[in-house]
C-alpha positions in Angstrom: -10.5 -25.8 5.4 -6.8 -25.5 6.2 -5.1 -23.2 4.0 -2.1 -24.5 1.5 0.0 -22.2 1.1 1.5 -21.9 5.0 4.9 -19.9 5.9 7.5 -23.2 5.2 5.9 -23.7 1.8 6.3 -19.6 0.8 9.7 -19.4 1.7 10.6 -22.4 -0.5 8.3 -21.2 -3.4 10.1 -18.1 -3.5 13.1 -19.8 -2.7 14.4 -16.9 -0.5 13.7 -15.9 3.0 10.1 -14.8 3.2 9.2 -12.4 5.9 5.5 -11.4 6.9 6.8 -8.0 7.0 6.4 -7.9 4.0 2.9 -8.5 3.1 1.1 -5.2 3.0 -1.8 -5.0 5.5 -4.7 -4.1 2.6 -4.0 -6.4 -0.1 -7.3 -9.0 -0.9 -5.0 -12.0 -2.3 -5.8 -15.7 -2.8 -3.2 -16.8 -0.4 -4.4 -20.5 0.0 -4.3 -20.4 -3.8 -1.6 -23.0 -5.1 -0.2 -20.8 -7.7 0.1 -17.9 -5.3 3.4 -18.3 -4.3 4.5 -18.0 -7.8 2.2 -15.0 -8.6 3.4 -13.2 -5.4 7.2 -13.7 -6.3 6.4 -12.5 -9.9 4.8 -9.4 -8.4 7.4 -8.5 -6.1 10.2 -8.2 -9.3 7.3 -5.2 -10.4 8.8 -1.9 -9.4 7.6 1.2 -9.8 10.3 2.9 -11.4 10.7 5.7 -9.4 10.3 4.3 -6.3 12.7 1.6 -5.5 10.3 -1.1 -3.9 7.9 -3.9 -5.3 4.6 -2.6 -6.0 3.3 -5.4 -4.3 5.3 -4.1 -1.0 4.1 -0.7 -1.7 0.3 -1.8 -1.3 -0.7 -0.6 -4.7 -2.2 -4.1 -5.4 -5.6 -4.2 -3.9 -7.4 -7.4 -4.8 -5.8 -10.1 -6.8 -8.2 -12.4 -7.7 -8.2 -16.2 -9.0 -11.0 -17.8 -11.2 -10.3 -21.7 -11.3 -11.7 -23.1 -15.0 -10.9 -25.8 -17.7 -7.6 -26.3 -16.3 -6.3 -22.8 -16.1 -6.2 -20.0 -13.8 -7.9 -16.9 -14.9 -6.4 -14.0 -12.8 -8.2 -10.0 -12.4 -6.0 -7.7 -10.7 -7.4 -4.3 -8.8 -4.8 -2.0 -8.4 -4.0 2.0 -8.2 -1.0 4.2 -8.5 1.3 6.4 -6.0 -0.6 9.3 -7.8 -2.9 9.9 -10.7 -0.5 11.9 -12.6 2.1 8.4 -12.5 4.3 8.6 -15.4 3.7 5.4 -15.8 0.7 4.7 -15.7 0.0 3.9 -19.0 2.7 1.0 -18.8 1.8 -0.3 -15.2 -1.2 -2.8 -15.8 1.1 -4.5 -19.1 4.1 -4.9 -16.7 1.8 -6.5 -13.8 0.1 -8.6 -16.8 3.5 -9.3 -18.2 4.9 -10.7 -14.7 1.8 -12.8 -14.0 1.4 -14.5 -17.3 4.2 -16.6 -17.4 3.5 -18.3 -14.1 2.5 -22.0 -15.4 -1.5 -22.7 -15.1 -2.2 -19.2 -15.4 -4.5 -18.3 -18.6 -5.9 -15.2 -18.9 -4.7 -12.1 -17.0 -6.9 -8.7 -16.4 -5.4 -5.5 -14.8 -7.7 -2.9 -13.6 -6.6 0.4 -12.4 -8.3 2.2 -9.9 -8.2 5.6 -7.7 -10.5 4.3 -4.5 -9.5 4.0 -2.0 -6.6 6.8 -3.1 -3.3 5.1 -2.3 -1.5 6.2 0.8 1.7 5.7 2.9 -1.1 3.2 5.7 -1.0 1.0 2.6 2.8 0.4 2.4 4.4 -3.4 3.9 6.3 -2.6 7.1 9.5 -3.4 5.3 8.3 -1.2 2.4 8.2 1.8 5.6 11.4 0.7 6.2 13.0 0.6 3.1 12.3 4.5 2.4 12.5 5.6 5.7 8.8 6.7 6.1 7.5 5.3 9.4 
């Protein structure tokens, strides 16, 4: 089965220059997914706020998963924190819901957080490294 979602048809779904840099190396998503594009752009405007970088770039998103039914996309979301003391961490699985949910087709939206694997800097996009100088 050849995947739909290729390289020409991210960067005009995002409609900016996408780079595979910056696709974390651990993330389970539904790439060949049509409404991935969409979901990925409205996860990279999710920023940790104390850490100036996507959460998507960061690697704290560990599965993303998409469930196909009656029309609508039904999405469950696996995902940790830079630490378990996060400031935010109350807040973090509303603001991932809140990004995904207006994407059109999507219907129901469940964010799970979780501490295993614990989140580390191996976990971070190559531009992520990049953009806070940790190599």
């Amino acid at each position: 089965m050849k995947a739909v979602a290729d390289t020409e048809m991210m960067k005009k779904a995002l409609d900016r220059d996408w780079d595979p840099m910056s696709e974390p190396p651990n993330t389970e998503c539904p790439k060949d997914h049509k409404l991935w594009p969409q979901m990925r752009a409205a996860l990279c405007d999710v920023y940790d706020p104390e850490i100036p970088v996507s959460i998507y770039e960061l690697g704290l998103l560990y599965k993303i998963v998409v469930t196909d039914s009656d029309g609508v996309s039904d999405v469950y979301v696996e995902m940790t924190l830079t630490s378990p003391n996060c400031p935010v961490a109350q807040d973090m699985p509303g603001m991932v819901q809140g990004a995904i949910m207006p994407v059109r087709g999507v219907g129901e939206v469940k964010v799970e957080i979780v501490f295993d694997p614990p989140w580390d800097k191996s976990m971070m996009s190559e531009t992520a490294k990049l953009q806070l100088n940790m190599f």
